[in-house]
C-alpha positions as a printed NumPy array, in Angstrom:
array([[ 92.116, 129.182, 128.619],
       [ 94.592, 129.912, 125.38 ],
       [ 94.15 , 133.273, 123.94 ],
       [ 92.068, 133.098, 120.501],
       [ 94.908, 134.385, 118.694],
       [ 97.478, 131.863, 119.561],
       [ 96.149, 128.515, 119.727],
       [ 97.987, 125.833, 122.053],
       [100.059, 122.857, 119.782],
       [ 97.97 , 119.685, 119.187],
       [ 99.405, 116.621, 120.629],
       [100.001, 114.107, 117.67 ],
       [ 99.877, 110.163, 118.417],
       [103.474, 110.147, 117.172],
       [104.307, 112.668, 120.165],
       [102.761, 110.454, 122.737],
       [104.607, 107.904, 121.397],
       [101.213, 106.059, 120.131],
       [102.332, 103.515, 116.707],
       [ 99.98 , 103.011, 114.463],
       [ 99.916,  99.191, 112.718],
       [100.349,  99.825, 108.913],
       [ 98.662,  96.384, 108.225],
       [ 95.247,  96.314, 110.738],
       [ 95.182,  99.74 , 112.013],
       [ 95.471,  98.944, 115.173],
       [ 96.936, 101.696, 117.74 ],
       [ 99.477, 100.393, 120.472],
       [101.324, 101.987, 123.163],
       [104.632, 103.371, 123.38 ],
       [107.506, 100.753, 123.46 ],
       [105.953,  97.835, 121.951],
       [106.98 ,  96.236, 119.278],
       [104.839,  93.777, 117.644],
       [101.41 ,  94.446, 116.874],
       [ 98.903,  92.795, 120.164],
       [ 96.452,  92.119, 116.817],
       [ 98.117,  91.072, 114.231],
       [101.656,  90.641, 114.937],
       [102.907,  92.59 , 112.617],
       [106.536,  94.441, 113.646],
       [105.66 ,  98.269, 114.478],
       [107.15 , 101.101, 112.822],
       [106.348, 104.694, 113.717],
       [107.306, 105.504, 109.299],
       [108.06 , 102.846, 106.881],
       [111.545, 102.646, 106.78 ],
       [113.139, 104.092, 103.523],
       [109.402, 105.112, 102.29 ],
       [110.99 , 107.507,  99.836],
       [113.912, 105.692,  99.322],
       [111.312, 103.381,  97.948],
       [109.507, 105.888,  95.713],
       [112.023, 107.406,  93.908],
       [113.445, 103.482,  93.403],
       [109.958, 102.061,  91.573],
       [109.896, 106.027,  90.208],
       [112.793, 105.557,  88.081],
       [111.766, 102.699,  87.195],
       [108.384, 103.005,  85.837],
       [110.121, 106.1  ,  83.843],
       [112.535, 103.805,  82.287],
       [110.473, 101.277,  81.224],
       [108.076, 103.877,  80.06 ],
       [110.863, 105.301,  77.097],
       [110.564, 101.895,  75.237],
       [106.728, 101.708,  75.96 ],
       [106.586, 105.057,  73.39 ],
       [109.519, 103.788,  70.792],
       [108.045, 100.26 ,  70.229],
       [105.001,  99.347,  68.456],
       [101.641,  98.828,  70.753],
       [ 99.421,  97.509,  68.573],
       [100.313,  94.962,  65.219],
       [ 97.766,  94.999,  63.274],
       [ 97.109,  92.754,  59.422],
       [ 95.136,  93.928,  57.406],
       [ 94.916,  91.657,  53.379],
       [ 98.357,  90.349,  54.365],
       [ 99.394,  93.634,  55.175],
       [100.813,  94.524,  58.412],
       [101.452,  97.734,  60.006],
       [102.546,  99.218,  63.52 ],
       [101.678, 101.428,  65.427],
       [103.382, 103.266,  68.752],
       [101.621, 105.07 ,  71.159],
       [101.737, 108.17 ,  69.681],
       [101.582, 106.965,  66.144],
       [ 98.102, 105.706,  66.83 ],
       [ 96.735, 108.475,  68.293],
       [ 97.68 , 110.247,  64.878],
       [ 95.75 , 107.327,  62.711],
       [ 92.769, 107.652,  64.709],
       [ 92.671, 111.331,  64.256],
       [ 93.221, 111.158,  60.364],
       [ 90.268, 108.697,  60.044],
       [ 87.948, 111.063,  61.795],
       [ 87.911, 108.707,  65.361],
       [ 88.555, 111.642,  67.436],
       [ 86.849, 109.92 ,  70.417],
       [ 88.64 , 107.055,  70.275],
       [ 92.01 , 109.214,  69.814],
       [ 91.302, 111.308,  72.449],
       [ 90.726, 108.428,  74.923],
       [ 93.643, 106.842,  73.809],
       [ 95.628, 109.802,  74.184],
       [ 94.269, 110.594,  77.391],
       [ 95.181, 106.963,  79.257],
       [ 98.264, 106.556,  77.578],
       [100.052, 109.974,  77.824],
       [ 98.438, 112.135,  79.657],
       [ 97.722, 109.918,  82.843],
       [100.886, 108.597,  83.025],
       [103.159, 111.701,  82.715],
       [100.741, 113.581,  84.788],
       [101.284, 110.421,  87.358],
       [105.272, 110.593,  86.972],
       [105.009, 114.468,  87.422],
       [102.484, 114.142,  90.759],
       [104.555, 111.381,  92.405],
       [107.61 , 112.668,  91.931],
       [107.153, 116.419,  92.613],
       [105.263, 115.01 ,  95.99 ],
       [108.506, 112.773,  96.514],
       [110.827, 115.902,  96.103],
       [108.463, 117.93 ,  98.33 ],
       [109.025, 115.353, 101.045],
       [112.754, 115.114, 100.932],
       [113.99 , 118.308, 100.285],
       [111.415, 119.996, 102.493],
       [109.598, 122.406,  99.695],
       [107.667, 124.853, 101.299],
       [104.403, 123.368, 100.428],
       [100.871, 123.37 , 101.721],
       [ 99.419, 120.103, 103.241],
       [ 96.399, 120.849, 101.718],
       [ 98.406, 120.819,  98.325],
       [100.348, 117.946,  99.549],
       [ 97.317, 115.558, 100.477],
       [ 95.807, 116.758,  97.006],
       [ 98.318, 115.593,  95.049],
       [ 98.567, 112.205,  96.956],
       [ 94.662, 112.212,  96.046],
       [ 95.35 , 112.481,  92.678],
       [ 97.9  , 109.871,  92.443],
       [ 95.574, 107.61 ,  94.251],
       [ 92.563, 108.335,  91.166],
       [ 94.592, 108.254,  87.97 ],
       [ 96.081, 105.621,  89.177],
       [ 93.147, 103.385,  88.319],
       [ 92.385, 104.299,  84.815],
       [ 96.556, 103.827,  83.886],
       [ 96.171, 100.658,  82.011],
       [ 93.35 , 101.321,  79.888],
       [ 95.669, 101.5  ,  76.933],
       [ 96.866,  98.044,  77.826],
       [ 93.231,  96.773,  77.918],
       [ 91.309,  97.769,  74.567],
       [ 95.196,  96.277,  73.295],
       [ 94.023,  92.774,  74.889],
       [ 90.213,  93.468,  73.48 ],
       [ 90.884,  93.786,  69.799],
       [ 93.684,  91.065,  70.362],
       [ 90.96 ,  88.84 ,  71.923],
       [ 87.675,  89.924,  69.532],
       [ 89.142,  90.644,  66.063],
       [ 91.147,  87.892,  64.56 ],
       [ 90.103,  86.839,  61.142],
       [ 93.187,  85.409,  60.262],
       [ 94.389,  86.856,  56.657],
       [ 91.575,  89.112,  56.651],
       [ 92.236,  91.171,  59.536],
       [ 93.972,  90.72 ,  62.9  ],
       [ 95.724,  92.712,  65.686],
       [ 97.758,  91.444,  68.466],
       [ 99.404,  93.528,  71.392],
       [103.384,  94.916,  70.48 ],
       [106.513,  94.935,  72.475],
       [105.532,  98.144,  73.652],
       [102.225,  96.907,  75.818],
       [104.684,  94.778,  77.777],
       [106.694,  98.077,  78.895],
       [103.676,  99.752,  79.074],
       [102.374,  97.666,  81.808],
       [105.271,  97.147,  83.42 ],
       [105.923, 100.992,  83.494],
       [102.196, 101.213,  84.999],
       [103.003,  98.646,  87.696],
       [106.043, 100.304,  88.998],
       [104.365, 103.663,  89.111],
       [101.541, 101.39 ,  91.12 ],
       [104.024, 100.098,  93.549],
       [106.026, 103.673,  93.909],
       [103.027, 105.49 ,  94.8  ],
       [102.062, 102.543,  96.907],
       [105.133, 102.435,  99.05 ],
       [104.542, 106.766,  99.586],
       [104.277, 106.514, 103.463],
       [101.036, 109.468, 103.87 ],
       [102.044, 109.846, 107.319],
       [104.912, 111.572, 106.333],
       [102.354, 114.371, 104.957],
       [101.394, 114.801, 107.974],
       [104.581, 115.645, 109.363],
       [105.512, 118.085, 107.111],
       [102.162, 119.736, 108.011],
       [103.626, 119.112, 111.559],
       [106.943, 121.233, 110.897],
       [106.09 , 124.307, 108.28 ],
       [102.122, 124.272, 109.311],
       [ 99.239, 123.436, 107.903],
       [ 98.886, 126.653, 105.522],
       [102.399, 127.234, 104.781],
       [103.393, 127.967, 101.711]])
């Protein structure tokens, strides 16, 4: 029986050699190399997971500059036409009293995606230069990333509405800038950086420094 105060090490699947199928789930036994369900090739970790990350990262960070410096919303109002960034609009909503609708704006626009950036990339970092770092902390932020990641193109979408539901020619009109385009691409490769974030690797760090370390 193991004394109270120093617990025996839990054998992990990826100690017995057990692979996990990323695509069904499905657990196979050491050596093989297909999937017996699916057929899907085996890997114990995605290969170049973080590689991966940091690549879509960057990415979504670039396209996210010109998202901010163009105009997101064109609107015409008597012939008259003005634009607005990101930012810019936030400010107009504010100075006619919509703080609602400016705070929501500013919220899903700014504040979700720099708080994404800052989450997936300080979890990347964590990962690959071995911060000392909590798992709980770790799977946290991964949680988080996984929640905001859901409400990041609400900008994008009350763009399309008022494109779509107020058009009255030389009246009034708005239609989606140069900047939505970014905006939404810039969303998409955040998607697809968090996406390709292997979890498993959480888990091994928890493996190496412990699960309270940190």
């Amino acid at each position: 029986m193991a004394h109270a105060g120093n617990p025996q090490p839990v054998l992990t699947a990826r100690a017995a050699g057990l692979i996990g199928c990323a695509t069904c789930g499905c657990v196979s036994r050491p050596g093989t190399a297909h999937c017996p369900r699916c057929g899907s090739v085996l890997h114990s970790r995605r290969p170049g997971s973080l590689s991966k990350v940091w690549a879509w990262w960057l990415a979504g960070l670039i396209a996210y500059v010109p998202a901010n410096l163009f105009p997101m919303l064109e609107s015409t109002f008597l012939g008259r036409r003005t634009d607005s960034t990101i930012v810019g609009g936030v400010v107009d909503l504010v100075h006619h009293g919509a703080y609602f609708i400016a705070g929501v704006v500013f919220f899903a626009s700014v504040l979700i995606p720099v708080g994404k950036f800052i989450a997936v990339g300080y979890l990347a970092y964590s990962l690959r230069y071995r911060v000392q770092l909590s798992g709980h902390m770790r799977t946290l932020l991964y949680e988080v990333v996984e929640f905001i990641g859901r409400w990041s193109m609400v900008d994008v979408f009350v763009v399309a509405i008022l494109a779509a539901l107020v058009n009255l020619g030389f009246v009034v009109g708005f239609r989606p800038g140069p900047a939505a385009v970014f905006f939404a691409l810039s969303v998409a490769c955040t998607m697809v950086s968090a996406l390709s974030l292997d979890p498993r690797l959480i888990w091994d760090a928890v493996e190496r420094d412990g699960p309270d370390h940190g």
